[in-house]
C-alpha atoms as an extended CHARMM CRD file, in Angstrom:
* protein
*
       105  EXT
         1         1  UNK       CA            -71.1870000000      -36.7410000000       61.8820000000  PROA      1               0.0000000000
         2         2  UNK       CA            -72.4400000000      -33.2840000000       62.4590000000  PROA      2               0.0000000000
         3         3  UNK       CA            -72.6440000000      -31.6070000000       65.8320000000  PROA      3               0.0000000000
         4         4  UNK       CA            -76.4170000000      -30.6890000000       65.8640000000  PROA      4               0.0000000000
         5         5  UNK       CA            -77.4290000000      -28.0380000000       68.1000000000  PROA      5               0.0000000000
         6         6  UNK       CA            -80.6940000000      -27.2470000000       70.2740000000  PROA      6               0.0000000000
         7         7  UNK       CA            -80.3720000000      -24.0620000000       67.4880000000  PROA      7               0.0000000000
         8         8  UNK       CA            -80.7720000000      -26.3090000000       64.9180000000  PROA      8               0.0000000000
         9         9  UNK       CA            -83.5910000000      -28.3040000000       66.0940000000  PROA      9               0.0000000000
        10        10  UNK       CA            -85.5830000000      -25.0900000000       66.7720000000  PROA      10              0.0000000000
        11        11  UNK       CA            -84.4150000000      -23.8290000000       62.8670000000  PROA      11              0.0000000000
        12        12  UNK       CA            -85.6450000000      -27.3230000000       61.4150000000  PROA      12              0.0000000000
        13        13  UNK       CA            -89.3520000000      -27.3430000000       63.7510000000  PROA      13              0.0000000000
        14        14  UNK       CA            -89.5930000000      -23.5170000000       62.4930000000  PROA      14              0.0000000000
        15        15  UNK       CA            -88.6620000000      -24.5290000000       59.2030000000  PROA      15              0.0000000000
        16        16  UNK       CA            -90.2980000000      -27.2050000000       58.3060000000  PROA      16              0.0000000000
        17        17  UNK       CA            -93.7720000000      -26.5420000000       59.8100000000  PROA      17              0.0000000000
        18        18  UNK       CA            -92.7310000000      -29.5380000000       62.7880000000  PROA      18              0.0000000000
        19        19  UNK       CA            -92.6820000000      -31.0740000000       65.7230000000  PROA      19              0.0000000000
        20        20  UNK       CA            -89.7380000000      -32.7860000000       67.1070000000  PROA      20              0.0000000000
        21        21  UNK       CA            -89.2800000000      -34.6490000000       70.0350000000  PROA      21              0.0000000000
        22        22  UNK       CA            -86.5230000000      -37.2200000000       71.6690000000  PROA      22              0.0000000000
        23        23  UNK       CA            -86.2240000000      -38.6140000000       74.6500000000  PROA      23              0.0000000000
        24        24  UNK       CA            -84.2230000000      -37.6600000000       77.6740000000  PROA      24              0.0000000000
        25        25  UNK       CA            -82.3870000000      -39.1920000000       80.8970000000  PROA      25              0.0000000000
        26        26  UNK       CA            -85.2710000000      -38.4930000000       82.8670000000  PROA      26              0.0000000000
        27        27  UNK       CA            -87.6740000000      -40.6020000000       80.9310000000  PROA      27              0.0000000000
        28        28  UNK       CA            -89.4070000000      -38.1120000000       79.9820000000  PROA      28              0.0000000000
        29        29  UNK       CA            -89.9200000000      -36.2680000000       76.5500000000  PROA      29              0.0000000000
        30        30  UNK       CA            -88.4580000000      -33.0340000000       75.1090000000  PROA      30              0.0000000000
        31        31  UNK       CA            -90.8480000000      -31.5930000000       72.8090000000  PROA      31              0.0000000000
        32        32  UNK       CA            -89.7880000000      -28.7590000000       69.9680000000  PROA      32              0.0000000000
        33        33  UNK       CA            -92.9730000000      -27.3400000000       68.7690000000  PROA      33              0.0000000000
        34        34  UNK       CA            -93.1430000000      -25.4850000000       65.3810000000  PROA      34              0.0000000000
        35        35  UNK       CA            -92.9900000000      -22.0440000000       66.7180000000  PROA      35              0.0000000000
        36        36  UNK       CA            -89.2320000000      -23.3020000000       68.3490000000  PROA      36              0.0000000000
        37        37  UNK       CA            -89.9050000000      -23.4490000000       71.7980000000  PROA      37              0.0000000000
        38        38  UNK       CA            -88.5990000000      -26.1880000000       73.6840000000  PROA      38              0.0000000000
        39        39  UNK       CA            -90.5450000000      -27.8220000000       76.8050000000  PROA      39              0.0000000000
        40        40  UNK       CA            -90.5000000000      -31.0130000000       78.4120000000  PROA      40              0.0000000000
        41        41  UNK       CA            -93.9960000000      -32.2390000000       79.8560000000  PROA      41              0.0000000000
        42        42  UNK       CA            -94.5460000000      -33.2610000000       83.2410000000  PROA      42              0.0000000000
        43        43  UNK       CA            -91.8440000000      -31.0340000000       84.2960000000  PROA      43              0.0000000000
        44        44  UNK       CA            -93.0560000000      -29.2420000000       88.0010000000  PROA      44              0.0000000000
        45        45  UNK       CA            -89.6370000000      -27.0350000000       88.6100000000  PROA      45              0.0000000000
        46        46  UNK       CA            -86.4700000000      -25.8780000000       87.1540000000  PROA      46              0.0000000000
        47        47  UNK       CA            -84.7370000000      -28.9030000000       85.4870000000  PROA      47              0.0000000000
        48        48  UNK       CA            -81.9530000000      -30.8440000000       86.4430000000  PROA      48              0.0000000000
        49        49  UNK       CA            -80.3220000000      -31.1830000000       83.2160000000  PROA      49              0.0000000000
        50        50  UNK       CA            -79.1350000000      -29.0860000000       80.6000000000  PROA      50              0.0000000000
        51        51  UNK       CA            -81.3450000000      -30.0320000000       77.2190000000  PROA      51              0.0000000000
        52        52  UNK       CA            -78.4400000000      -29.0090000000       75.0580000000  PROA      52              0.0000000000
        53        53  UNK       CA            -76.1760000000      -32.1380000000       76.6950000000  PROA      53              0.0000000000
        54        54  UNK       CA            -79.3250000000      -34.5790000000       76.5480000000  PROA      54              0.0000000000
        55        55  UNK       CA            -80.1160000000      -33.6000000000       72.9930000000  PROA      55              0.0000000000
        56        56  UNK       CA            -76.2300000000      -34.6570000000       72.3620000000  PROA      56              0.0000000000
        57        57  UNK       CA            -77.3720000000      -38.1150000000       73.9780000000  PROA      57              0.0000000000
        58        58  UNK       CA            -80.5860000000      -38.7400000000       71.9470000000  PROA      58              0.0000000000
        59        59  UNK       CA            -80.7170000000      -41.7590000000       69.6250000000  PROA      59              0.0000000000
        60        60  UNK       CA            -83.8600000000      -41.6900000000       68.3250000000  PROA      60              0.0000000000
        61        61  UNK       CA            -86.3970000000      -38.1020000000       67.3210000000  PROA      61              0.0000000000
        62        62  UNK       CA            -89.8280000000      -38.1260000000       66.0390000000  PROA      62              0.0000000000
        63        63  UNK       CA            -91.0380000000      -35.6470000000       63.3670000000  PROA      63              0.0000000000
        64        64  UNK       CA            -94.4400000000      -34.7100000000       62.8490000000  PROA      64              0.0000000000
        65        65  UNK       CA            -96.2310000000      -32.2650000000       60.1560000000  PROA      65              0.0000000000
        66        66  UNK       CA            -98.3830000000      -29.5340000000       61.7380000000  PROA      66              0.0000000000
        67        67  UNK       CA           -101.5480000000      -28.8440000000       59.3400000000  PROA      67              0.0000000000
        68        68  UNK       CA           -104.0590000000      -26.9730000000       58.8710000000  PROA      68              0.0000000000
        69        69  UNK       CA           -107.3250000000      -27.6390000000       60.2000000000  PROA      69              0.0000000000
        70        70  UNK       CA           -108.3700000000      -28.6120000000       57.1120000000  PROA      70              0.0000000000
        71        71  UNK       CA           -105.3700000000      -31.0780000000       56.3270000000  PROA      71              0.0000000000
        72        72  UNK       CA           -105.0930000000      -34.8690000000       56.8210000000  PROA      72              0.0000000000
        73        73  UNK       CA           -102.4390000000      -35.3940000000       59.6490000000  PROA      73              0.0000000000
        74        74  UNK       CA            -99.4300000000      -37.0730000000       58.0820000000  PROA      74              0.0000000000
        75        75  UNK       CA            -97.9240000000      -40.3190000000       60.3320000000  PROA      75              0.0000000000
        76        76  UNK       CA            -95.2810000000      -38.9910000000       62.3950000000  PROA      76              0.0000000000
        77        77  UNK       CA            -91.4780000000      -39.8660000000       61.2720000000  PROA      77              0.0000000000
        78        78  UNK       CA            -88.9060000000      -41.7070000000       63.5900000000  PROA      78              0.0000000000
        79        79  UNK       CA            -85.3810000000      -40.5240000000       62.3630000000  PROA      79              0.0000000000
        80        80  UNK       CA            -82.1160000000      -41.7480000000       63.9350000000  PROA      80              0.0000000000
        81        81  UNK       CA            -79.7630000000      -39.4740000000       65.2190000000  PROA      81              0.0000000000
        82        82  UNK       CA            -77.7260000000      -40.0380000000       62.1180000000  PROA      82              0.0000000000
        83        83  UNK       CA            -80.6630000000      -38.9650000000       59.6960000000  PROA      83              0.0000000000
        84        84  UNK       CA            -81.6320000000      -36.7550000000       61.8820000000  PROA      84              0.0000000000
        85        85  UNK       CA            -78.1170000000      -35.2510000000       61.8140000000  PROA      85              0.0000000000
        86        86  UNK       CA            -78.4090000000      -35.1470000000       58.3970000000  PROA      86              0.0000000000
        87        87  UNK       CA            -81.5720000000      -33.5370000000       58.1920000000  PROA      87              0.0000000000
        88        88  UNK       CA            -81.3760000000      -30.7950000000       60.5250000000  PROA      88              0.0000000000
        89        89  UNK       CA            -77.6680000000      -29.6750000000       59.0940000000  PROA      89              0.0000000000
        90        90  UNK       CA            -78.9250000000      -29.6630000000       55.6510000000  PROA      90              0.0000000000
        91        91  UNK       CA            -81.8800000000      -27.0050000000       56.6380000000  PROA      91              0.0000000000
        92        92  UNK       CA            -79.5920000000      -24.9070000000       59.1810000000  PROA      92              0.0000000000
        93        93  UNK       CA            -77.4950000000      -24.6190000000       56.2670000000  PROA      93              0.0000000000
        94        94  UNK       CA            -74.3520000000      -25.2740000000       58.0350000000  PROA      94              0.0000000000
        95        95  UNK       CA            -71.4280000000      -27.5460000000       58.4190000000  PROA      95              0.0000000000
        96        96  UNK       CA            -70.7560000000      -27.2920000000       61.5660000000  PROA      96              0.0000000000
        97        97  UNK       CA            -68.0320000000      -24.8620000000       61.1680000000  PROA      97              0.0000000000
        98        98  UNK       CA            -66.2400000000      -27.8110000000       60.9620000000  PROA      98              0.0000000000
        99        99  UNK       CA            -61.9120000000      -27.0080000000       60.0950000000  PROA      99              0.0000000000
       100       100  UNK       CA            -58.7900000000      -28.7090000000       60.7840000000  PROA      100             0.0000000000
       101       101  UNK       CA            -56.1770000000      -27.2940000000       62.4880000000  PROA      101             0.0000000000
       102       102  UNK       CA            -53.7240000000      -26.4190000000       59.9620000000  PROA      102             0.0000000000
       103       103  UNK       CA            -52.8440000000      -22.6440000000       58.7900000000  PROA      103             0.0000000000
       104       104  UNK       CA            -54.4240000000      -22.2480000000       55.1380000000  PROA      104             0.0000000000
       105       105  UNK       CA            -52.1820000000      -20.3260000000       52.6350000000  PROA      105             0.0000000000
């Protein structure tokens, strides 16, 4: 499976006109919002975690459409990591740089 990235969250919420949130050690909720920033509400001083190592620890993200005004709100989408994986390499366009160890000739 793919390494996915806090780089490729923000491309996918950019992207794809979404939201994206998952969970974190805390108990509390990291939220990506469709411009890419990345906050976690509730939180009243510098963190004590890195949200690059709880992202690698998140099992479960929910995806949900922004609209227009004028738009019916679509239902917000539970991946698991593995779809999520799947989804969020497929719009970053990469591989994860992924290559074995071996000289090429």
């Amino acid at each position: 499976m793919a390494l996915v990235t806090l780089n490729d969250v923000r491309k996918l919420a950019i992207k794809g006109r979404q939201r994206i949130q998952f969970p974190i050690s805390t108990g509390q909720t990291c939220l990506i919002s469709e411009t890419g920033i990345a906050r976690v509400p509730g939180l009243d001083g510098p963190p004590k975690f890195n949200l690059e190592e709880e992202l690698k620890s998140a099992v479960e993200f929910t995806l949900e459409q922004v609209v227009g005004p004028k738009e019916k709100p679509a239902k917000p989408v539970r991946l698991s990591r593995h779809d999520f994986a799947a989804k969020a390499v497929a719009i970053s366009g990469g591989g994860g740089g992924a290559h074995d160890d071996h000289d090429d000739e």
